[in-house]
C-alpha positions as protocol buffer text, in pm:
chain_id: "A"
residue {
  index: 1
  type: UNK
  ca { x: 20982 y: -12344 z: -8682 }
}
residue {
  index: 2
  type: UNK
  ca { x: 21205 y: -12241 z: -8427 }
}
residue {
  index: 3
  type: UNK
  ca { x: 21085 y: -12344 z: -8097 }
}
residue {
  index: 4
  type: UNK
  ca { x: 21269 y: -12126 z: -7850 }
}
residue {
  index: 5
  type: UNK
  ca { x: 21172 y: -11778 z: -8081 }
}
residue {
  index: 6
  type: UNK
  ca { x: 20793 y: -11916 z: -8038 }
}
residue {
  index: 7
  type: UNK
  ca { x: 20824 y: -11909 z: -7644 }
}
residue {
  index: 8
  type: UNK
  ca { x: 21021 y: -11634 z: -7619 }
}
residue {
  index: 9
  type: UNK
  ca { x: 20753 y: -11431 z: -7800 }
}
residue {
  index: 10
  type: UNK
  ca { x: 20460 y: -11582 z: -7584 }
}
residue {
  index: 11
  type: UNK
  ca { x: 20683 y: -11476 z: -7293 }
}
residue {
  index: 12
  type: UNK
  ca { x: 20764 y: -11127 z: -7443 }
}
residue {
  index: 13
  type: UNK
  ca { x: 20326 y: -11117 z: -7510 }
}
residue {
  index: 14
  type: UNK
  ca { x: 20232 y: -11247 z: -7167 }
}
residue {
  index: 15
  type: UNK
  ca { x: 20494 y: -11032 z: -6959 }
}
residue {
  index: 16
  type: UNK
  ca { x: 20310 y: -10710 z: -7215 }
}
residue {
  index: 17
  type: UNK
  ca { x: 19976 y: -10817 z: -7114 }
}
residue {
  index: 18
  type: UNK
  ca { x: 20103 y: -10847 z: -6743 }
}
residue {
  index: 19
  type: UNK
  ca { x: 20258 y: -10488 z: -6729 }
}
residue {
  index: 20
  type: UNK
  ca { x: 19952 y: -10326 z: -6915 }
}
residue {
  index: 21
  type: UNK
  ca { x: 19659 y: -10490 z: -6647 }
}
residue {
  index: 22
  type: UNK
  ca { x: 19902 y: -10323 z: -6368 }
}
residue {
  index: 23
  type: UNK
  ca { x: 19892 y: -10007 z: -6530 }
}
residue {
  index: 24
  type: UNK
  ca { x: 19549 y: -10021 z: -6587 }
}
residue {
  index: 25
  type: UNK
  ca { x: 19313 y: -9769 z: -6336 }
}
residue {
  index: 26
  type: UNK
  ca { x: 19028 y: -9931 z: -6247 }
}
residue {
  index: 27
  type: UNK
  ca { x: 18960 y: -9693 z: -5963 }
}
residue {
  index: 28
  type: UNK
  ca { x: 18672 y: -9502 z: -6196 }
}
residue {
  index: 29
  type: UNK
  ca { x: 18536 y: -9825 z: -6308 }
}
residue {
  index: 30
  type: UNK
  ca { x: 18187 y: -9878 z: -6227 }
}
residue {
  index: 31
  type: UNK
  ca { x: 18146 y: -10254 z: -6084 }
}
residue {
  index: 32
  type: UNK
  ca { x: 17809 y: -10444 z: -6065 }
}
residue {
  index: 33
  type: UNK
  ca { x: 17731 y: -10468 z: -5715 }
}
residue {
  index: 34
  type: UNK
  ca { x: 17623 y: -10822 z: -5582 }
}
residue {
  index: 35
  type: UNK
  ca { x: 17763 y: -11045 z: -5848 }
}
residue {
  index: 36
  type: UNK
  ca { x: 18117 y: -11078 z: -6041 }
}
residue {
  index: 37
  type: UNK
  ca { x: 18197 y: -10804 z: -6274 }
}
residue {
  index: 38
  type: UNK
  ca { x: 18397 y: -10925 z: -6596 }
}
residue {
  index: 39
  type: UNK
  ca { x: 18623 y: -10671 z: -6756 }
}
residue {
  index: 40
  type: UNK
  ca { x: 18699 y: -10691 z: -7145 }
}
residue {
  index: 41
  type: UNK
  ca { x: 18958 y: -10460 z: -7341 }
}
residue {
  index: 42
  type: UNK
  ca { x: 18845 y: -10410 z: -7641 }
}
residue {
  index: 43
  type: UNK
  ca { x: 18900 y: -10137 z: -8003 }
}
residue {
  index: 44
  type: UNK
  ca { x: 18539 y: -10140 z: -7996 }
}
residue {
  index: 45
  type: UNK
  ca { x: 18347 y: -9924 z: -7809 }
}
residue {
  index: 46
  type: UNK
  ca { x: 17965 y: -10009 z: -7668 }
}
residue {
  index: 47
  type: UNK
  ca { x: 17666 y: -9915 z: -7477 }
}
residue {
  index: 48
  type: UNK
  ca { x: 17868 y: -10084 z: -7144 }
}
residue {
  index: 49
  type: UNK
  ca { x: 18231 y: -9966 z: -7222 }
}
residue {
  index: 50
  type: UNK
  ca { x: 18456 y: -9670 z: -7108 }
}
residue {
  index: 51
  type: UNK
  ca { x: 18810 y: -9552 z: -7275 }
}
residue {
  index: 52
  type: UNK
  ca { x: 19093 y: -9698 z: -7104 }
}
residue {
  index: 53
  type: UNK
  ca { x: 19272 y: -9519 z: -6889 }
}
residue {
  index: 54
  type: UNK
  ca { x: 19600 y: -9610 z: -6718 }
}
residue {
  index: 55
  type: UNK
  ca { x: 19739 y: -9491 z: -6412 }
}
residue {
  index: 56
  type: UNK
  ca { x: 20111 y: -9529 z: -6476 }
}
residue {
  index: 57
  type: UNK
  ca { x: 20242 y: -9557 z: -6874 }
}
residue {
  index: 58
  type: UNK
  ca { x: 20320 y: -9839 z: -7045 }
}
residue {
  index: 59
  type: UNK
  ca { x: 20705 y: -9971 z: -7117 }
}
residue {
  index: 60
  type: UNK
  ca { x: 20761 y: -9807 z: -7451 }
}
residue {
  index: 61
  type: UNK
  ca { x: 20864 y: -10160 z: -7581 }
}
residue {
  index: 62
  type: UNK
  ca { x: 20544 y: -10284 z: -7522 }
}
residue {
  index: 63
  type: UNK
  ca { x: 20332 y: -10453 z: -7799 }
}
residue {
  index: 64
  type: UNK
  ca { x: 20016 y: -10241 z: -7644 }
}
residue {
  index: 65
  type: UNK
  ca { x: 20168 y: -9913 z: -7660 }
}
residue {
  index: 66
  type: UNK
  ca { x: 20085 y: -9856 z: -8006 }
}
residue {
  index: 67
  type: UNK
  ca { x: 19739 y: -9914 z: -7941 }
}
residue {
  index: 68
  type: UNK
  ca { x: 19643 y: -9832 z: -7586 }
}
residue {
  index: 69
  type: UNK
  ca { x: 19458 y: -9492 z: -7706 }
}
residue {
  index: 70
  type: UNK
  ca { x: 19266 y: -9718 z: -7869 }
}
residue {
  index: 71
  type: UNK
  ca { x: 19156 y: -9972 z: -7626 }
}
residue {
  index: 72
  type: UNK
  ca { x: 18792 y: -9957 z: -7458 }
}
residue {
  index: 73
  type: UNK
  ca { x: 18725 y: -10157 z: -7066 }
}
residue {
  index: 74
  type: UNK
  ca { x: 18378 y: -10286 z: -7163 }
}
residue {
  index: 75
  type: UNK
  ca { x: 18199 y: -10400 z: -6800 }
}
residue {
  index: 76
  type: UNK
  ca { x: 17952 y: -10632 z: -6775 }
}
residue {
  index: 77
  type: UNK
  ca { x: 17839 y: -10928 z: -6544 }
}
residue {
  index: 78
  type: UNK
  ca { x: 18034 y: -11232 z: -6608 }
}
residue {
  index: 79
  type: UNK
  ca { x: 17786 y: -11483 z: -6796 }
}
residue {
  index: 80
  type: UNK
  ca { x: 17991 y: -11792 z: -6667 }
}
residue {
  index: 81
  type: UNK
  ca { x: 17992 y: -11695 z: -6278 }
}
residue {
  index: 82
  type: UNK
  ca { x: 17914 y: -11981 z: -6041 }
}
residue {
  index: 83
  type: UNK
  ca { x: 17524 y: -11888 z: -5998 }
}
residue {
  index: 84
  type: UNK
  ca { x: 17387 y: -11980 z: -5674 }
}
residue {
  index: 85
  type: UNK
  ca { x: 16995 y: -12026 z: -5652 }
}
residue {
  index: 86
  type: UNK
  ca { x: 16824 y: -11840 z: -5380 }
}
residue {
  index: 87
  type: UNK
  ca { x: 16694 y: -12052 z: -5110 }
}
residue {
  index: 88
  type: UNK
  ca { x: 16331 y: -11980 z: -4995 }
}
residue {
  index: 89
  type: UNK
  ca { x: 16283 y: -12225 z: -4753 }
}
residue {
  index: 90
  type: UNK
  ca { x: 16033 y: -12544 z: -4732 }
}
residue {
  index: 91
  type: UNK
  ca { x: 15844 y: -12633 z: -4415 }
}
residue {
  index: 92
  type: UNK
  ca { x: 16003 y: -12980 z: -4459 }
}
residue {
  index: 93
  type: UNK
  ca { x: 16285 y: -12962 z: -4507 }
}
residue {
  index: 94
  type: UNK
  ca { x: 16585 y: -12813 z: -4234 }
}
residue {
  index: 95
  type: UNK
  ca { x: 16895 y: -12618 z: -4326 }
}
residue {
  index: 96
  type: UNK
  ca { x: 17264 y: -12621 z: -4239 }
}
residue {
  index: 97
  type: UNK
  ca { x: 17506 y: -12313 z: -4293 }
}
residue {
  index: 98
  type: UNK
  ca { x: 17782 y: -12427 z: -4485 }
}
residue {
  index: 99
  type: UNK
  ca { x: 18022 y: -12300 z: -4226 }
}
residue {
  index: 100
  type: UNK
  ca { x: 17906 y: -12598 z: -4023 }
}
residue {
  index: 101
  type: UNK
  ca { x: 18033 y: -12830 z: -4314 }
}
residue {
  index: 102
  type: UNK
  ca { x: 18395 y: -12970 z: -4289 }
}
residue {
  index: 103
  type: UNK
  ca { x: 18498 y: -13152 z: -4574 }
}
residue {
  index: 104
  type: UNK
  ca { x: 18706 y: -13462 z: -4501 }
}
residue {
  index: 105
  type: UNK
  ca { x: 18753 y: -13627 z: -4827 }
}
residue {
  index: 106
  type: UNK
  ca { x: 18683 y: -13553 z: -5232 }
}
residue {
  index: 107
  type: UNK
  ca { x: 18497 y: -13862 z: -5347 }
}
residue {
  index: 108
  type: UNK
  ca { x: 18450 y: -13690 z: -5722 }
}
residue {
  index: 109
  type: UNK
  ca { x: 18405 y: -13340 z: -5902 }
}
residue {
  index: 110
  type: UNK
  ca { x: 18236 y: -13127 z: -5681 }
}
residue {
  index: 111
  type: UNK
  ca { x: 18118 y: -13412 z: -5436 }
}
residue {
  index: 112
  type: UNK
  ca { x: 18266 y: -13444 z: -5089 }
}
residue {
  index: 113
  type: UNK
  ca { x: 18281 y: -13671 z: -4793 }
}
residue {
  index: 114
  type: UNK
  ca { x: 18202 y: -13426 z: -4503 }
}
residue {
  index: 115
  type: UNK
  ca { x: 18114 y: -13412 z: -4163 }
}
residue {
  index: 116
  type: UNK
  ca { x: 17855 y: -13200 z: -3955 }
}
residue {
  index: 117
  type: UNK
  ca { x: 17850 y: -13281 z: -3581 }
}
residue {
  index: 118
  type: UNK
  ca { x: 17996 y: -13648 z: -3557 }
}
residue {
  index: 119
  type: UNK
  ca { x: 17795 y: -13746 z: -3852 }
}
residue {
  index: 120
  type: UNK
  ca { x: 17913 y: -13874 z: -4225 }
}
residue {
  index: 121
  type: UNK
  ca { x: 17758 y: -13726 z: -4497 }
}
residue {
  index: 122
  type: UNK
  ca { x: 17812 y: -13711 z: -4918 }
}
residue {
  index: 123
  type: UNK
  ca { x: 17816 y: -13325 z: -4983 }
}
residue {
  index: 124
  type: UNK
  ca { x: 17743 y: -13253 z: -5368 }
}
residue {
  index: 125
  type: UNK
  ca { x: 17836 y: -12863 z: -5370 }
}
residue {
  index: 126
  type: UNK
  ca { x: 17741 y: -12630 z: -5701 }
}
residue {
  index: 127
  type: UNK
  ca { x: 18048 y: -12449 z: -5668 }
}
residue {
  index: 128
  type: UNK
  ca { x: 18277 y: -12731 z: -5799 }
}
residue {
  index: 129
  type: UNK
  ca { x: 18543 y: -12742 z: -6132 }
}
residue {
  index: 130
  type: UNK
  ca { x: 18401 y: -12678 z: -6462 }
}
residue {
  index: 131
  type: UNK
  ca { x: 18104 y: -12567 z: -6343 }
}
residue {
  index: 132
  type: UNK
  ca { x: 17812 y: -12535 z: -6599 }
}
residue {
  index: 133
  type: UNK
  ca { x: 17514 y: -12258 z: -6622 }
}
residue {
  index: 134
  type: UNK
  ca { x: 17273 y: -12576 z: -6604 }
}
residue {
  index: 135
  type: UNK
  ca { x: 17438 y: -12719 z: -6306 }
}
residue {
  index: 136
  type: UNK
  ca { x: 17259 y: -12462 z: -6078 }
}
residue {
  index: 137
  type: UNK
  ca { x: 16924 y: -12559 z: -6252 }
}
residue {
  index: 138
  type: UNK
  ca { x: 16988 y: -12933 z: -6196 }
}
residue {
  index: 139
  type: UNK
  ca { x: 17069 y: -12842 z: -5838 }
}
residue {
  index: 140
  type: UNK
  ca { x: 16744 y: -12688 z: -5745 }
}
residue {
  index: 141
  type: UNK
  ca { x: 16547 y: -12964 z: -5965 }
}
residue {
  index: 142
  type: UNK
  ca { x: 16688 y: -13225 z: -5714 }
}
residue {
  index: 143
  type: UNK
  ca { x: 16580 y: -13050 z: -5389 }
}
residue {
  index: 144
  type: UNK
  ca { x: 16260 y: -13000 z: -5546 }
}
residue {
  index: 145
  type: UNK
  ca { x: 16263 y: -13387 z: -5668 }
}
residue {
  index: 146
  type: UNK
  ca { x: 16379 y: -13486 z: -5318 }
}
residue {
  index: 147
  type: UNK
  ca { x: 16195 y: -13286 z: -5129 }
}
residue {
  index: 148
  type: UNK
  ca { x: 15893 y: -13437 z: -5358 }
}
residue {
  index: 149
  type: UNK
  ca { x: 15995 y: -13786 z: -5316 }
}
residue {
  index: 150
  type: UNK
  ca { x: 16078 y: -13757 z: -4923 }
}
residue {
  index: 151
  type: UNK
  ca { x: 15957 y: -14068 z: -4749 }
}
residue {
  index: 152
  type: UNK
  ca { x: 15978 y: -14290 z: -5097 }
}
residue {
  index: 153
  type: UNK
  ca { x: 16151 y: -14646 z: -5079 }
}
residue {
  index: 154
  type: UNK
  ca { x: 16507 y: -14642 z: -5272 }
}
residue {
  index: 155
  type: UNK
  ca { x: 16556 y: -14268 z: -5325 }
}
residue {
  index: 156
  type: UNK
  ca { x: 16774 y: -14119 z: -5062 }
}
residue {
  index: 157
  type: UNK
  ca { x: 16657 y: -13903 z: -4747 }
}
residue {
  index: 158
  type: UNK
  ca { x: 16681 y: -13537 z: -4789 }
}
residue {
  index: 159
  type: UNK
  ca { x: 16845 y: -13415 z: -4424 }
}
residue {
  index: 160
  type: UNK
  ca { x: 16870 y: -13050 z: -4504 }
}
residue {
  index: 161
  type: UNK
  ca { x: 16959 y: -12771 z: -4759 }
}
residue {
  index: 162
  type: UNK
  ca { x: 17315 y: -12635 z: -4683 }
}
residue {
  index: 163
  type: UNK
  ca { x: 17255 y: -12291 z: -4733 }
}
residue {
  index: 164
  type: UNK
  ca { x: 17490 y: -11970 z: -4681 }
}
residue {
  index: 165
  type: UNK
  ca { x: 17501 y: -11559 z: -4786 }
}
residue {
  index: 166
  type: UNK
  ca { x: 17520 y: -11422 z: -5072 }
}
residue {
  index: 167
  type: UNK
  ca { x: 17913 y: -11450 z: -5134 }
}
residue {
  index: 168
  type: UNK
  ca { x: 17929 y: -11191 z: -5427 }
}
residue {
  index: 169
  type: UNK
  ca { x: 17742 y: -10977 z: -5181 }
}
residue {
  index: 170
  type: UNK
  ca { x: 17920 y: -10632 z: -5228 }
}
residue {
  index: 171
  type: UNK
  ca { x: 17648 y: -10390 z: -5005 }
}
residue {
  index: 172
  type: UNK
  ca { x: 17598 y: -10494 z: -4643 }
}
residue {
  index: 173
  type: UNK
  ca { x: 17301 y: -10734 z: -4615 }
}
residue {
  index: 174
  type: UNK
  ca { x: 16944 y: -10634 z: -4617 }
}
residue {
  index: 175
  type: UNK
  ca { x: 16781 y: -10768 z: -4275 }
}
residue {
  index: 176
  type: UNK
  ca { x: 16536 y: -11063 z: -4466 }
}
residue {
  index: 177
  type: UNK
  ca { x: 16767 y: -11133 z: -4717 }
}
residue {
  index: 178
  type: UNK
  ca { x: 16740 y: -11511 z: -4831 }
}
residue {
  index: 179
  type: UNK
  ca { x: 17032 y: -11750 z: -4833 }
}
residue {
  index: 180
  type: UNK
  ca { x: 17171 y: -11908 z: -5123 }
}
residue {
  index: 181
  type: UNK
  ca { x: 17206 y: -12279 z: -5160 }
}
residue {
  index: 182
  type: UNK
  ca { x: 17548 y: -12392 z: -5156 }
}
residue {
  index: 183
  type: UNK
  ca { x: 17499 y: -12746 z: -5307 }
}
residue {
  index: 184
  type: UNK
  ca { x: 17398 y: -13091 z: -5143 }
}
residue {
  index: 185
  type: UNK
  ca { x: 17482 y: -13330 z: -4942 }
}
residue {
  index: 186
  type: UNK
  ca { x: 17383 y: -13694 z: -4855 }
}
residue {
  index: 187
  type: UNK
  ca { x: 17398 y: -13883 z: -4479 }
}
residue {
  index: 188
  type: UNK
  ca { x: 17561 y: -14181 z: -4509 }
}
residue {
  index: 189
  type: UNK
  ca { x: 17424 y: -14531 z: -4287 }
}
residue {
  index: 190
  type: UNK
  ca { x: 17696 y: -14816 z: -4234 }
}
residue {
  index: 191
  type: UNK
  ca { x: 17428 y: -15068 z: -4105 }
}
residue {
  index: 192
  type: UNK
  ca { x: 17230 y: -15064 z: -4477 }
}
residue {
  index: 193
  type: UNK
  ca { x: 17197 y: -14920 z: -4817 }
}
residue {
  index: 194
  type: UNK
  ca { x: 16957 y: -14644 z: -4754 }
}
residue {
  index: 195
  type: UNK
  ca { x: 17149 y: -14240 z: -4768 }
}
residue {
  index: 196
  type: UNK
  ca { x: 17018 y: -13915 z: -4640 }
}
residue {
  index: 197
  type: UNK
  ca { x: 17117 y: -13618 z: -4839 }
}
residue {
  index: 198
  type: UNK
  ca { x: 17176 y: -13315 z: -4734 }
}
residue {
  index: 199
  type: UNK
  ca { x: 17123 y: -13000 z: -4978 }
}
């Protein structure tokens, strides 16, 4: 197989794709409000889809032009978006915005050395590569577990939930409108073994 007529097709195909997304019009598209909207194209049309329609044509020498008449935008919320759990607040436990967080070193995947005023801690954040669907659960599971094991020898010290808006918020923000947890976070102590987290 010729390598060089392979890329040159993927190139031909990608620079297509390119040029048909910029002529697509998405100005009558109805997004979901509050959350990320994933668009599909699609020759199959459904409860959640609209015909395609394109605001300038496409290059003639396109591979889509033969079908574009054909094409559906199906809308829909994207089922891998980063979901972050609502946070409803807990008599023991004290929050942080995240905008107070500044991260000063990546010690792994989603986990960061941090600092909030003069003080060390381990920030775990949901929002980190490869996220997972579950990874939100497990987040709320350890606040709950930490906030249930507060005071307990070995386990570490729950400082506070870091918390901010909504940030697929798309309407201005209802007055009582709860925060979102961001992710977690741990204090660290030099003088011994023992670490406070912060959520």
């Amino acid at each position: 197989m010729d390598r060089s007529r392979t890329f040159a097709k993927v190139t031909k195909r990608r620079k297509d794709l390119e040029n048909l997304f910029l002529c697509i019009d998405l100005d009558p598209a109805q997004l979901l409000a509050d959350t990320v909207t994933e668009l599909l194209l699609t020759r199959q049309q459904d409860a959640h889809s609209q015909r395609l329609r394109l605001k300038t044509p496409l290059d003639t020498e396109s591979e889509y032009a033969a079908v574009v008449d054909h094409l559906w935008l199906c809308i829909h919320e994207d089922p891998f978006r980063v979901r972050f759990p609502v946070y409803n607040g807990s008599s023991t436990v004290s929050t942080r915005n995240l905008s107070e967080i500044k991260k000063i070193q990546e010690l792994g995947d989603g986990v960061h050395l941090v600092r909030v005023d003069n003080v060390e801690y381990v920030y775990k954040e949901v929002d980190r590569p490869l996220y997972m669907l579950r990874d939100s659960e497990v987040l709320e599971l350890e606040l709950q577990n930490l906030e249930r094991m507060r005071g307990s020898k070995g386990v570490v010290r729950l400082v506070a939930a870091v918390v901010s808006d909504n940030p697929y918020r798309t309407a201005k923000a209802i007055q009582d409108e709860p925060p979102t947890i961001k992710g977690d976070s741990l204090q660290i102590r030099r003088e011994s073994d023992d670490a406070n987290v912060i959520f």
